[in-house]
PDB file as gemmi writes it, atoms N, CA and C in Angstrom:
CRYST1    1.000    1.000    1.000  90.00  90.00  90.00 P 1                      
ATOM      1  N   UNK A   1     -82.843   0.679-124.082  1.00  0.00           N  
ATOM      2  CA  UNK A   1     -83.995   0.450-124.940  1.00  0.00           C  
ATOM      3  C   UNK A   1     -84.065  -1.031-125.315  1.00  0.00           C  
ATOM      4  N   UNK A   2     -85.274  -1.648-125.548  1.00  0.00           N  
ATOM      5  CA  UNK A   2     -85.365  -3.305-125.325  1.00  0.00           C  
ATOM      6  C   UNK A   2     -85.436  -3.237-127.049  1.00  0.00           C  
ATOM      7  N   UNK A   3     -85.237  -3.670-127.840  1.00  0.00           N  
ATOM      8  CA  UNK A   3     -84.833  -4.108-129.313  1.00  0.00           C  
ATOM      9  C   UNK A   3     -85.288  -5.194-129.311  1.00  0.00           C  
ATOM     10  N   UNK A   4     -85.886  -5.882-130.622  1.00  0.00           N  
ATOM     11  CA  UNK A   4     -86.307  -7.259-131.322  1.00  0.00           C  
ATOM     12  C   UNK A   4     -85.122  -7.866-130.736  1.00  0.00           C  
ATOM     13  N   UNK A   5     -83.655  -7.354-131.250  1.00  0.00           N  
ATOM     14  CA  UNK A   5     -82.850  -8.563-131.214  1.00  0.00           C  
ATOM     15  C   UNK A   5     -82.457  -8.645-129.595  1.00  0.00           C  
ATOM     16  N   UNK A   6     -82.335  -8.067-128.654  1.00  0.00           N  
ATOM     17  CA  UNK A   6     -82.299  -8.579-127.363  1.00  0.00           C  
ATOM     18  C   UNK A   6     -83.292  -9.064-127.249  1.00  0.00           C  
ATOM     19  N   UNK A   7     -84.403  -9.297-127.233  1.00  0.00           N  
ATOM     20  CA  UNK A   7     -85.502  -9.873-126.870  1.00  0.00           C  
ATOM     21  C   UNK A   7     -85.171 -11.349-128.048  1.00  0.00           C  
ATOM     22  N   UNK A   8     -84.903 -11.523-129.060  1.00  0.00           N  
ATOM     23  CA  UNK A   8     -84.438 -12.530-129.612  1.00  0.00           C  
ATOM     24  C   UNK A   8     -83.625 -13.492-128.829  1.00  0.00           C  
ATOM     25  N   UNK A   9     -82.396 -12.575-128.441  1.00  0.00           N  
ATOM     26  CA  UNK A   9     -81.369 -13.355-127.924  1.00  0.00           C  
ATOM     27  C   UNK A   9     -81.641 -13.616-126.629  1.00  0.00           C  
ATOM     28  N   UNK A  10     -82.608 -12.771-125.675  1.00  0.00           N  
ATOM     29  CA  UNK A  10     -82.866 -13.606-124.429  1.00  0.00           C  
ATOM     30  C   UNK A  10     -83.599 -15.009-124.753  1.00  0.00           C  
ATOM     31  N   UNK A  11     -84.939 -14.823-125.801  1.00  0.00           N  
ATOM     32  CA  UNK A  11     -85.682 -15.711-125.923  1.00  0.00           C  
ATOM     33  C   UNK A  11     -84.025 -16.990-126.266  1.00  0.00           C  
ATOM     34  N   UNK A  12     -83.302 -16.961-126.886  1.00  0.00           N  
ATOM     35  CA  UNK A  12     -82.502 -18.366-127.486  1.00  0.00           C  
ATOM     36  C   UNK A  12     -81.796 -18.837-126.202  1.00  0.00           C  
ATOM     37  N   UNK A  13     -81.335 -17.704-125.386  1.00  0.00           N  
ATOM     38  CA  UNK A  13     -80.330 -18.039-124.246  1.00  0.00           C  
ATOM     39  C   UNK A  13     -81.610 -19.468-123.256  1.00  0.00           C  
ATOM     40  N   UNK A  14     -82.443 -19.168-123.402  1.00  0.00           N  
ATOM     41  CA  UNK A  14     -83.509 -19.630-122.432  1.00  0.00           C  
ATOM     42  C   UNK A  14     -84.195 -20.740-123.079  1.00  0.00           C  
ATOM     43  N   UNK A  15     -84.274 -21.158-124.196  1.00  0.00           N  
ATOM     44  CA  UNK A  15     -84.119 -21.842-124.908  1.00  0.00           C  
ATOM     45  C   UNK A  15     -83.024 -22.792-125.135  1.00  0.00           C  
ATOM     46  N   UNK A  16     -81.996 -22.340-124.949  1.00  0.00           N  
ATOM     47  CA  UNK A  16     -80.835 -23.303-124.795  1.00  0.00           C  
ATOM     48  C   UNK A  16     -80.441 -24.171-123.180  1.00  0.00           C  
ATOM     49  N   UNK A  17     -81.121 -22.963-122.532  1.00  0.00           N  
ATOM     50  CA  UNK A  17     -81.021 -23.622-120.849  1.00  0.00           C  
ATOM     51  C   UNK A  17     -81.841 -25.134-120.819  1.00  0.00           C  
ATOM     52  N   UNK A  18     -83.081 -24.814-122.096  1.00  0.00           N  
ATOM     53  CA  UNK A  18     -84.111 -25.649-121.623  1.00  0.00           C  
ATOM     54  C   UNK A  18     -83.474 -26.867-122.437  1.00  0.00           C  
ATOM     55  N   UNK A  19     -83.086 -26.790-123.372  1.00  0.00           N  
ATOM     56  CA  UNK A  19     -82.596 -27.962-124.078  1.00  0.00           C  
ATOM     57  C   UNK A  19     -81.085 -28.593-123.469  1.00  0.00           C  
ATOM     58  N   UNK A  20     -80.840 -27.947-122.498  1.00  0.00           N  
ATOM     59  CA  UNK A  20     -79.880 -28.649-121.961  1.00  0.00           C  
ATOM     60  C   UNK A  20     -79.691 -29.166-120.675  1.00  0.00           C  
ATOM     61  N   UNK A  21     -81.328 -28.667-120.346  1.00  0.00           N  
ATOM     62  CA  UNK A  21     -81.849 -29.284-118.887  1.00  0.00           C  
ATOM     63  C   UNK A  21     -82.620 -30.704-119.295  1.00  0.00           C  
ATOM     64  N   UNK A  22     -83.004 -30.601-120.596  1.00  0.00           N  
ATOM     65  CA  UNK A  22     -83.791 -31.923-121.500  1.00  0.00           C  
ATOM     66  C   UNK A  22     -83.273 -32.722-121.648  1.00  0.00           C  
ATOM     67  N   UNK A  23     -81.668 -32.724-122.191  1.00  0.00           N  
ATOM     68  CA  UNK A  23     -80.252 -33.539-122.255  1.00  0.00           C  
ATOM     69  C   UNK A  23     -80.188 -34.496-121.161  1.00  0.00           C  
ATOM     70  N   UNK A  24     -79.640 -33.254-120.101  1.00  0.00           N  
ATOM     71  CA  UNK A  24     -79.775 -33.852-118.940  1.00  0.00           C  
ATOM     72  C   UNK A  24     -80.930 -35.221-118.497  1.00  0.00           C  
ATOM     73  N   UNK A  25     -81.954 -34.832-119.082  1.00  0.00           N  
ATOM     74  CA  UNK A  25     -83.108 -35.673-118.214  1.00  0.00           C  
ATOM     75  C   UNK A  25     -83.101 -36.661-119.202  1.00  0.00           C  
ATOM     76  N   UNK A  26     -82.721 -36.941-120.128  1.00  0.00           N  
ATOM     77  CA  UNK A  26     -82.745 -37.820-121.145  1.00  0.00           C  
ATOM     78  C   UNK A  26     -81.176 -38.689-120.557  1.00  0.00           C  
ATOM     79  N   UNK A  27     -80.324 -38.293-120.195  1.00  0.00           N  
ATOM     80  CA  UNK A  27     -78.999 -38.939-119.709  1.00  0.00           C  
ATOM     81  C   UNK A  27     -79.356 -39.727-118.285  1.00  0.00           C  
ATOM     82  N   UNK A  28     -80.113 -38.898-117.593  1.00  0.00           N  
ATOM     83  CA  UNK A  28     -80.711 -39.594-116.559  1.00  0.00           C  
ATOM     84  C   UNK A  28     -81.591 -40.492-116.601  1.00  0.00           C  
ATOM     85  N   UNK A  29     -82.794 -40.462-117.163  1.00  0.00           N  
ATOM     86  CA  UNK A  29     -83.229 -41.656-117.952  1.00  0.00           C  
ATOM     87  C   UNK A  29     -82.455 -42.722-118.523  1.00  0.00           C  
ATOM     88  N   UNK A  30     -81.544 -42.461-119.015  1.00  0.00           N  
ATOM     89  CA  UNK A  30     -80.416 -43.901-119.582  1.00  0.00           C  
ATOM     90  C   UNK A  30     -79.636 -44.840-118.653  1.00  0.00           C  
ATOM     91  N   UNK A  31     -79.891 -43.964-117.400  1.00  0.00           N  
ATOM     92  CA  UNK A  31     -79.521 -44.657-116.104  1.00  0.00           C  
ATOM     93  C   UNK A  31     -80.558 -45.695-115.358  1.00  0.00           C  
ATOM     94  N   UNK A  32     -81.411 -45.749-115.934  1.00  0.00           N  
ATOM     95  CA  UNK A  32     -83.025 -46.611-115.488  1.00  0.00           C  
ATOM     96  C   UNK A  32     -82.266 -48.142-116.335  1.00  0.00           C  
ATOM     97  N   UNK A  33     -82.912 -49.025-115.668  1.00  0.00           N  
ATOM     98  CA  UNK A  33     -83.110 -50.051-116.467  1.00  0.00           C  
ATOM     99  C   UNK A  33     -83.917 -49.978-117.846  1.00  0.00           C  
ATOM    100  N   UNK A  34     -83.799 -50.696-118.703  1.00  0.00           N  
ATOM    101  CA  UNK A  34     -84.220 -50.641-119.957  1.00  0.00           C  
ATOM    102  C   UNK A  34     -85.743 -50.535-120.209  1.00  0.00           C  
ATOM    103  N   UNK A  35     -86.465 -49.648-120.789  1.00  0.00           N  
ATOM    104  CA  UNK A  35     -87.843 -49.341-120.850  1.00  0.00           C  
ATOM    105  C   UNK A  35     -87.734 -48.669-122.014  1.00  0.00           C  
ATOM    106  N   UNK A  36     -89.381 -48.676-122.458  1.00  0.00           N  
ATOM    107  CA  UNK A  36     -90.058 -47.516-123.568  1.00  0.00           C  
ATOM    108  C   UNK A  36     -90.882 -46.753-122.666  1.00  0.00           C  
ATOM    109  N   UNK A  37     -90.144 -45.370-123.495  1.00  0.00           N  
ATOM    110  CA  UNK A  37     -90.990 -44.449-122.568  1.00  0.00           C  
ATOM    111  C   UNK A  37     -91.395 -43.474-123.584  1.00  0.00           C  
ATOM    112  N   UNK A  38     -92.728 -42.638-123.592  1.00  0.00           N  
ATOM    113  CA  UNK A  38     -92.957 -41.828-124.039  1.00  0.00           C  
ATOM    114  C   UNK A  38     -92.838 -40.501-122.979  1.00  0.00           C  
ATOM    115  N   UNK A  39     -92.430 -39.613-123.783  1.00  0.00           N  
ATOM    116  CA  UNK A  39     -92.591 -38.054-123.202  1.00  0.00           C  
ATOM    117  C   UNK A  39     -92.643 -36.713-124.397  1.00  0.00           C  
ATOM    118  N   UNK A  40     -93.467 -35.912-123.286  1.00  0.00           N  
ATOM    119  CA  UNK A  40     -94.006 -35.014-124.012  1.00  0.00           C  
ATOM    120  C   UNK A  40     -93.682 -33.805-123.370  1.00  0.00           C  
ATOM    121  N   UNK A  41     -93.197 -32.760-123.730  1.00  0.00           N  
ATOM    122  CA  UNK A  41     -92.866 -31.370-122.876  1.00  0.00           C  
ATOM    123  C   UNK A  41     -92.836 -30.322-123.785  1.00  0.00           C  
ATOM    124  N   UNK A  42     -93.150 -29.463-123.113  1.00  0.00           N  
ATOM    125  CA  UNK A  42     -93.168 -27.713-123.717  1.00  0.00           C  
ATOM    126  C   UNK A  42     -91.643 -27.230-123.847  1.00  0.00           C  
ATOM    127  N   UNK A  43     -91.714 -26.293-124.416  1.00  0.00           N  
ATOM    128  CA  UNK A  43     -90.269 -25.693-124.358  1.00  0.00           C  
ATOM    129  C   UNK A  43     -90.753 -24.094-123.827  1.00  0.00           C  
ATOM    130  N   UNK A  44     -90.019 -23.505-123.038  1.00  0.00           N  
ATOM    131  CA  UNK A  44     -90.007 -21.807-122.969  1.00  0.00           C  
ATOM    132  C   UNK A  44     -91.188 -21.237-123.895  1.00  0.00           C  
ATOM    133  N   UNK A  45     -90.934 -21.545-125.186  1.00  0.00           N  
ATOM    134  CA  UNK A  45     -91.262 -20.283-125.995  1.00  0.00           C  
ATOM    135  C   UNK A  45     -92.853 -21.727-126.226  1.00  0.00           C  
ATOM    136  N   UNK A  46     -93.060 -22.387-125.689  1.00  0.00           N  
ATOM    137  CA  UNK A  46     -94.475 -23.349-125.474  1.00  0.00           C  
ATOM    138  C   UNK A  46     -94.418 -23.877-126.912  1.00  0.00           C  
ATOM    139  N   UNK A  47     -93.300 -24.474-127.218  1.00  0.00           N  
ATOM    140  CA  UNK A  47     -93.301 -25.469-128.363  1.00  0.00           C  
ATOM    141  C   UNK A  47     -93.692 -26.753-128.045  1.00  0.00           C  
ATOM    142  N   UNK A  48     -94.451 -27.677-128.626  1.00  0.00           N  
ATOM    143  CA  UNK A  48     -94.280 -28.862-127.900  1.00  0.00           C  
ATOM    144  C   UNK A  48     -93.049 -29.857-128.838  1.00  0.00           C  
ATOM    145  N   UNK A  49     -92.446 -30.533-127.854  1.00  0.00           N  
ATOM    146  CA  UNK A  49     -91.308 -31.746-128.449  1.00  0.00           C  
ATOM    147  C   UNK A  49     -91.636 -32.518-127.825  1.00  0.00           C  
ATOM    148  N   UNK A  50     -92.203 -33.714-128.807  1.00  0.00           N  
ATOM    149  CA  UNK A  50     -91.863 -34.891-128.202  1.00  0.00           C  
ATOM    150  C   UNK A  50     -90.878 -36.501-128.499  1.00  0.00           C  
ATOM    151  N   UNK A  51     -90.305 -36.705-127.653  1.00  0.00           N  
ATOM    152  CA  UNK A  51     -89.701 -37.958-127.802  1.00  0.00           C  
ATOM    153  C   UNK A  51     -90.511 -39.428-127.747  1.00  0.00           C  
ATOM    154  N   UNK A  52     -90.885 -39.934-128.795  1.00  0.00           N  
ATOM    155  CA  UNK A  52     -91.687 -40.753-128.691  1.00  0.00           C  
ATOM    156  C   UNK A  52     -91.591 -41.910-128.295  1.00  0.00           C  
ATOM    157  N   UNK A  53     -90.296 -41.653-129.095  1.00  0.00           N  
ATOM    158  CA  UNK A  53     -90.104 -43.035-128.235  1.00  0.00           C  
ATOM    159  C   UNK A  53     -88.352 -43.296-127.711  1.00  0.00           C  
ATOM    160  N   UNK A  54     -88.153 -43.719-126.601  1.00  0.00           N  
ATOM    161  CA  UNK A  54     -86.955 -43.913-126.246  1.00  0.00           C  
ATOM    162  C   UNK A  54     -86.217 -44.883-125.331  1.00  0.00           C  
ATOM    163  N   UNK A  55     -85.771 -45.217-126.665  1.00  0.00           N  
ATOM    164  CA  UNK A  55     -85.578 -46.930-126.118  1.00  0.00           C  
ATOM    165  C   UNK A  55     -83.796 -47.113-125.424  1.00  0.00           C  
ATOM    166  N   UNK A  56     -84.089 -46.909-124.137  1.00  0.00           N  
ATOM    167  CA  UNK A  56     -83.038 -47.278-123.013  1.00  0.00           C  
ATOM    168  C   UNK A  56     -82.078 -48.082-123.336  1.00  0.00           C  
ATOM    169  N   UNK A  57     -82.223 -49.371-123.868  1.00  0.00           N  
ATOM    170  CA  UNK A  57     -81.775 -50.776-124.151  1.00  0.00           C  
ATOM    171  C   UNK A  57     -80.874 -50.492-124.987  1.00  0.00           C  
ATOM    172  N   UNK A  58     -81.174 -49.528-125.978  1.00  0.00           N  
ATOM    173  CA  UNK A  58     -80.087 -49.218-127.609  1.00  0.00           C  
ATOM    174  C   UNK A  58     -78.943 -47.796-126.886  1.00  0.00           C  
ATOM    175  N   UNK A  59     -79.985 -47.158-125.688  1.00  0.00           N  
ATOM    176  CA  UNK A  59     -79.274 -45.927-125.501  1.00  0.00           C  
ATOM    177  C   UNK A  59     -79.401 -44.972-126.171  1.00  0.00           C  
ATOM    178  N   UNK A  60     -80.103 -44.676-127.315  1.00  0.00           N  
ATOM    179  CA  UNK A  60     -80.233 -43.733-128.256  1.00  0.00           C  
ATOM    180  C   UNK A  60     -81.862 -43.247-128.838  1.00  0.00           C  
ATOM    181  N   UNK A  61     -81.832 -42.569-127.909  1.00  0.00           N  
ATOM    182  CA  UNK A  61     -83.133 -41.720-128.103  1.00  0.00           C  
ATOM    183  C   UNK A  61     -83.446 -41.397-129.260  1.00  0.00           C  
ATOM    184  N   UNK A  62     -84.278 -42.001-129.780  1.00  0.00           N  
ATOM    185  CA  UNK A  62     -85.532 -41.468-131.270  1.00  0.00           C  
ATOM    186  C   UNK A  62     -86.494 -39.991-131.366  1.00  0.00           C  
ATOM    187  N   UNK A  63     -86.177 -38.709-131.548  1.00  0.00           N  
ATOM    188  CA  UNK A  63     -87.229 -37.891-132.020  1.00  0.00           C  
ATOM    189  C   UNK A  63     -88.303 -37.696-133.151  1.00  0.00           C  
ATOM    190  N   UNK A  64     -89.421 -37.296-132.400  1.00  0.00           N  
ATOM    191  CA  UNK A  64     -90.436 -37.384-133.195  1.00  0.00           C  
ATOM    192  C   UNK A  64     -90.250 -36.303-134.279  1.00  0.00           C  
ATOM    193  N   UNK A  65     -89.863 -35.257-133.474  1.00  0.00           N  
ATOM    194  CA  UNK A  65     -90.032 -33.831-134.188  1.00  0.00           C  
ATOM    195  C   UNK A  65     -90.565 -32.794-133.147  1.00  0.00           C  
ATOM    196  N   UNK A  66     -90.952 -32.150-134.043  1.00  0.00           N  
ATOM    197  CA  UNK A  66     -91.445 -30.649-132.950  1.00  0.00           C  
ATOM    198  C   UNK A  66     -92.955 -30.631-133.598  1.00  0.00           C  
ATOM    199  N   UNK A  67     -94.297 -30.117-133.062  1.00  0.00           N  
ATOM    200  CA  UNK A  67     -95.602 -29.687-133.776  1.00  0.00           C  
ATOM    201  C   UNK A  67     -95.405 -28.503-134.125  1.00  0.00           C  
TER     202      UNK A  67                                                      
END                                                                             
């Protein structure tokens, strides 16, 4: 029987894939020469996050927040 909370906990498992496929692309990005970059992406559950700004040069990515 499918329950709120399995359906919870798939939704987080998949959610966590995505934020750690985001990591990733943010670590890979730090491998570029130094730039401002904006980006904007959905998450699974169609949240938007964006990083507004992320400045290569310092290495340390700035979040905006979530809408």
């Amino acid at each position: 029987m499918i329950t709120r909370e399995l359906v919870k906990s798939e939704i987080d498992l998949v959610e966590e894939r995505y934020l750690e496929t985001l990591r990733n692309i943010i670590q890979q990005f730090q491998q570029l020469p130094a730039a401002m970059l904006s980006v904007s992406v959905r998450s699974p559950t169609n949240q938007a996050h964006h990083l507004e700004r992320l400045d290569l040069a310092s290495r340390s990515p700035t979040y905006a927040g979530s809408d």
